[in-house]
C-alpha positions in Angstrom: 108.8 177.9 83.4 105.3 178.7 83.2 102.8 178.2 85.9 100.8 175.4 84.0 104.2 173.9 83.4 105.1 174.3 87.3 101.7 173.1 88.5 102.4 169.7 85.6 105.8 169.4 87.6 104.1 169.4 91.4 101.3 166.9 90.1 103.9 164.5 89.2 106.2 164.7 92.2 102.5 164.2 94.1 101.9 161.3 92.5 105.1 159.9 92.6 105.3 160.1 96.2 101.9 158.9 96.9 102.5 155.9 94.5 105.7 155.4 96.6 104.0 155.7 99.8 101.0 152.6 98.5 104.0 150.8 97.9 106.2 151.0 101.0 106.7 148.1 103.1 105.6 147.9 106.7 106.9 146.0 109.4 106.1 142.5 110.9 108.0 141.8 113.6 108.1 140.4 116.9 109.6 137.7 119.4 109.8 134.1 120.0 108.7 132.7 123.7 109.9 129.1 124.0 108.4 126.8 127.1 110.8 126.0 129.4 114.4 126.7 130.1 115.5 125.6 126.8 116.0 128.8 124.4 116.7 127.1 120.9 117.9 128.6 117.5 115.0 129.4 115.5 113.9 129.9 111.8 110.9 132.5 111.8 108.6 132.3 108.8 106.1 134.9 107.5 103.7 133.4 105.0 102.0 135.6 102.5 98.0 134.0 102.0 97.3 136.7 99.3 100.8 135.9 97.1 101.9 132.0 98.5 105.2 133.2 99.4 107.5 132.0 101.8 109.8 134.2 104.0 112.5 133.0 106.1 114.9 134.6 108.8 117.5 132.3 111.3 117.4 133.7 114.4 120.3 132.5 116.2 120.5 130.9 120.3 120.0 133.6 122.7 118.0 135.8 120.4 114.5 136.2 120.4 113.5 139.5 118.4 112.6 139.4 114.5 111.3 141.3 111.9 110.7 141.3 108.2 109.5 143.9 106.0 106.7 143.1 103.9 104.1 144.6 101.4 100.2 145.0 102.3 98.4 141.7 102.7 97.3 139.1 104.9 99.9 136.6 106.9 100.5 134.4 109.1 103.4 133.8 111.3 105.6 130.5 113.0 108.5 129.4 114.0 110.5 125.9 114.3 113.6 125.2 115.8 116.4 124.4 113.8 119.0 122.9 115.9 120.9 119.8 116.0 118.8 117.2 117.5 116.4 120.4 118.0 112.8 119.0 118.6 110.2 118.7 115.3 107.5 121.2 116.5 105.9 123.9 115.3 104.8 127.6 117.6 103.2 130.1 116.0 101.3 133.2 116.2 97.6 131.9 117.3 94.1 133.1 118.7 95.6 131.6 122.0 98.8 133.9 121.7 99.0 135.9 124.7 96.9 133.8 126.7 97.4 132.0 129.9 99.3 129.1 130.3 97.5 125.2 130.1 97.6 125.2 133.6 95.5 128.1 134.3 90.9 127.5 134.7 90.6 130.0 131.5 93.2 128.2 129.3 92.3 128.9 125.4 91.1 126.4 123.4 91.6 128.0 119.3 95.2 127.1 118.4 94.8 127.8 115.0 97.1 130.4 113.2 95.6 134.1 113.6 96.2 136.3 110.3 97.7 139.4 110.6 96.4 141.9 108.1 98.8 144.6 106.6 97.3 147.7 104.7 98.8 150.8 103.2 98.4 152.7 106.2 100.3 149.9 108.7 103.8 150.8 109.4 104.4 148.0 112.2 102.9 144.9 113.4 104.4 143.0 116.5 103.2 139.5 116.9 104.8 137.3 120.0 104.9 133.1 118.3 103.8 131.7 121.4 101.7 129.0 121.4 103.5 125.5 120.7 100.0 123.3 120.2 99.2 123.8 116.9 97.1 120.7 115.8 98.7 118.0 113.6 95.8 119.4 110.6 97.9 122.8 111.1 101.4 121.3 111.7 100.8 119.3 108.1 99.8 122.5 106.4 102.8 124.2 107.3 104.6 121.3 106.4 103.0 121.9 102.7 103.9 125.6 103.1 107.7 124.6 103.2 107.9 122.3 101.0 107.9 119.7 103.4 106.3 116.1 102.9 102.8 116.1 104.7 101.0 113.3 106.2 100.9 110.2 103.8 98.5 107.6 103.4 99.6 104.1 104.2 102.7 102.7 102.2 102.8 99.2 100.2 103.3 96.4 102.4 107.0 95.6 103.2 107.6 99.6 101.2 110.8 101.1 103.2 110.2 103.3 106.3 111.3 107.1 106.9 112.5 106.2 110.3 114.3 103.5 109.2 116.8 105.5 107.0 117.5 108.4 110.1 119.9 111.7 108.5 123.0 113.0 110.4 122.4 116.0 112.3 120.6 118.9 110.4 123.1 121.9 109.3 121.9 124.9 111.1 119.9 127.1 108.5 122.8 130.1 108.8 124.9 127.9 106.8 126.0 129.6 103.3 124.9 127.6 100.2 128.4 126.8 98.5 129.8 128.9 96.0 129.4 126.3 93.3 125.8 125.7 93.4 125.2 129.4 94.2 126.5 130.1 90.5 124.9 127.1 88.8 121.3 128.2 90.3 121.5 130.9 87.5 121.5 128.5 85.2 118.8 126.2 85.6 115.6 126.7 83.8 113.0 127.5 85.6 110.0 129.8 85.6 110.0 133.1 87.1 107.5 131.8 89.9 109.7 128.6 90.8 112.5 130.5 90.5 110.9 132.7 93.3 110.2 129.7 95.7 113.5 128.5 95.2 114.7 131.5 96.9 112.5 131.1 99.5 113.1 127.5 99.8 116.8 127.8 99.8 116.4 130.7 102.7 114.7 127.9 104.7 118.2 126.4 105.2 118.0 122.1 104.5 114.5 120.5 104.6 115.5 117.2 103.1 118.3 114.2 104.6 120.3 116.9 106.9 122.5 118.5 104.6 120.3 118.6 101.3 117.3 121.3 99.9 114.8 119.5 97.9 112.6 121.7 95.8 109.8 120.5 93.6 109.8 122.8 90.3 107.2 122.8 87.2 108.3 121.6 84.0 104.3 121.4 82.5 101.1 120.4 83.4 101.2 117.4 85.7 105.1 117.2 85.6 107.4 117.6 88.5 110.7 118.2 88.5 113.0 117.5 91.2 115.8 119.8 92.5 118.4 118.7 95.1 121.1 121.0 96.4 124.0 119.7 98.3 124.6 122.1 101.4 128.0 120.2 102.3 129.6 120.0 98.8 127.7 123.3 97.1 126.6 121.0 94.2 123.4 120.7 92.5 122.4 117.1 92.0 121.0 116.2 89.0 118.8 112.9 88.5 117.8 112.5 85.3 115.0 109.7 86.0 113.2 112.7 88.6 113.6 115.6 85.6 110.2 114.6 84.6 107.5 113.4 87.4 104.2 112.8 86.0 102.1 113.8 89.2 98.4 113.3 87.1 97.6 110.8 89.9 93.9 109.8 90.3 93.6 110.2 94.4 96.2 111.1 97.2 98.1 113.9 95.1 99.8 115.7 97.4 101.8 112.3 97.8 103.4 112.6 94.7 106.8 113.5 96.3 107.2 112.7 100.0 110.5 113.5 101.9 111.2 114.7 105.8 114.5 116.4 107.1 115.5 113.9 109.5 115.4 110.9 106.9 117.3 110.1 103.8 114.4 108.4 102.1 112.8 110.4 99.3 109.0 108.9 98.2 108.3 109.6 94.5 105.0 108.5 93.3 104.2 108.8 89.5 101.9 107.4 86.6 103.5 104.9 84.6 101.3 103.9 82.0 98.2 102.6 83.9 99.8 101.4 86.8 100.9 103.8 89.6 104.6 103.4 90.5 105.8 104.2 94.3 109.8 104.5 93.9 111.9 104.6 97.1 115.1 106.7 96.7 118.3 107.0 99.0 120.4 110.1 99.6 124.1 108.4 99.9 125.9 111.8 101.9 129.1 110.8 100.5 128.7 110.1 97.1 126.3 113.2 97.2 124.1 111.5 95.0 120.2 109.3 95.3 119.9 105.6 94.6 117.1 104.2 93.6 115.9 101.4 96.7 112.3 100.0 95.8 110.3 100.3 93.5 106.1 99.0 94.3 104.0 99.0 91.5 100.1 99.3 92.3 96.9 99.5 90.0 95.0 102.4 90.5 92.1 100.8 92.3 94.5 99.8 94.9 96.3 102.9 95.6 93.2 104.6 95.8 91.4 102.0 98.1 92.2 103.8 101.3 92.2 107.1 101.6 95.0 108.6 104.2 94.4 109.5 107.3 
């Protein structure tokens, strides 16, 4: 080999490893403080604000360390525990984490989500989720993060209640998706970016009636469709009449499909013609399977007349 040909060969292998070095991942880890004497299982969540993505890690009772590897970018991080009968609260990672407690004269006041910035030179990051007073604004955006139903605007008159259709006992998050629905994920059809946040979603453990992952998936413009995968049984529940949601709704859009973990009442609002149709749906844990409740039809003047609060 000549030296031209030896000094080709070094450029490459120089290139190569600086292209594998821009890409490495770095490290953002950390650990969980809980208030009190109560020291709950956890799910930790890294969010990516440059890429929308969703990570997920189950930290179980008694442990409070975590870390995920992760590309460069920007990110915030929280936590929620996922117990039985665990409460519904948010901590994250905050411009008051690290500060003294409420109790102290120089308490902070910012509980909004600090972003932790990753570049190609970062190898670790540690963060401590602290701070357990995130506003309601933040908790419904985190909400909207995982998939989660946020704040809704006020119901039809006599329309069914979340809290009146409670779920059993959420399935802790380190439960195995069933072999059955594991395989029949493969075959559903769905974009390479849904098929992404299904991942995500599904690493989330349940979100939706205790034992049941509900992802919204794209099947066009302005139309939903509705997944449902059955922790318990390791099925995936079709419903035909939530294939195809038309979501092109004049106001409150983010309404469109409304559901909480802790109730078995799933809220689908869609255009149906020129009125705007608010179906109520029940998850029946047995039959592993929805039924359709109510149904409130509304003209458009009158589901837009007051905005939600």
């Amino acid at each position: 080999m000549d030296s031209r040909s030896i000094i080709r060969a070094a450029c490459a292998v120089l290139i190569y490893c600086v292209s594998l070095g821009a890409a490495a991942a770095a490290i953002l880890g950390g650990t969980i403080r809980f208030p009190g004497s109560d020291d709950p299982a956890m799910t930790v969540y890294v969010y990516s604000l440059d890429a929308a993505r969703l990570r997920a890690l189950s930290v179980p009772h008694g442990r409070r360390g975590f870390h995920f590897a992760v590309p460069s970018g920007r990110y915030v991080v929280f936590a929620a525990p996922n117990g039985a009968g665990a409460p519904d609260v948010y901590g994250g990672y905050t411009h008051c984490s690290g500060s003294p407690p409420p109790s102290s004269p120089t308490r902070c006041d910012d509980h909004s989500l600090r972003t932790v910035v990753i570049d190609r030179r970062t190898r670790r990051v540690d963060v401590a989720i602290d701070d357990w007073s995130l506003s309601d604004a933040d908790a419904n955006a985190l909400d909207r993060i995982r998939g989660l139903s946020a704040t809704a605007g006020p119901p039809p008159e006599g329309a069914p209640r979340f809290s009146e259709y409670p779920a059993a006992a959420a399935m802790a998050a380190t439960t195995k998706l069933a072999a059955p629905a594991a395989r029949r994920l493969g075959r559903l059809a769905l974009s390479l970016r849904d098929r992404m946040k299904l991942r995500d979603v599904l690493a989330a453990g349940p979100n939706f009636a205790g034992d049941v992952t509900l992802d919204v998936a794209h099947c066009g413009a302005h139309c939903l469709r509705i997944l449902l995968l059955d922790w318990r049984g390791g099925g995936v529940v079709d419903v035909p009449d939530l294939a195809a949601v038309d979501d092109d709704l004049p106001c409150r859009t983010s309404e469109a499909v409304l559901f909480r973990r802790d109730s078995r009442l799933l809220s689908v609002t869609r255009m149906r013609g020129r009125v705007i149709a608010t179906q109520y749906y029940l998850w029946d844990p047995t039959a592993a399977s929805l039924r359709l409740l109510a149904v409130y039809p509304r003209k458009p003047s009158q589901y837009c007349a007051v905005d939600p609060p």
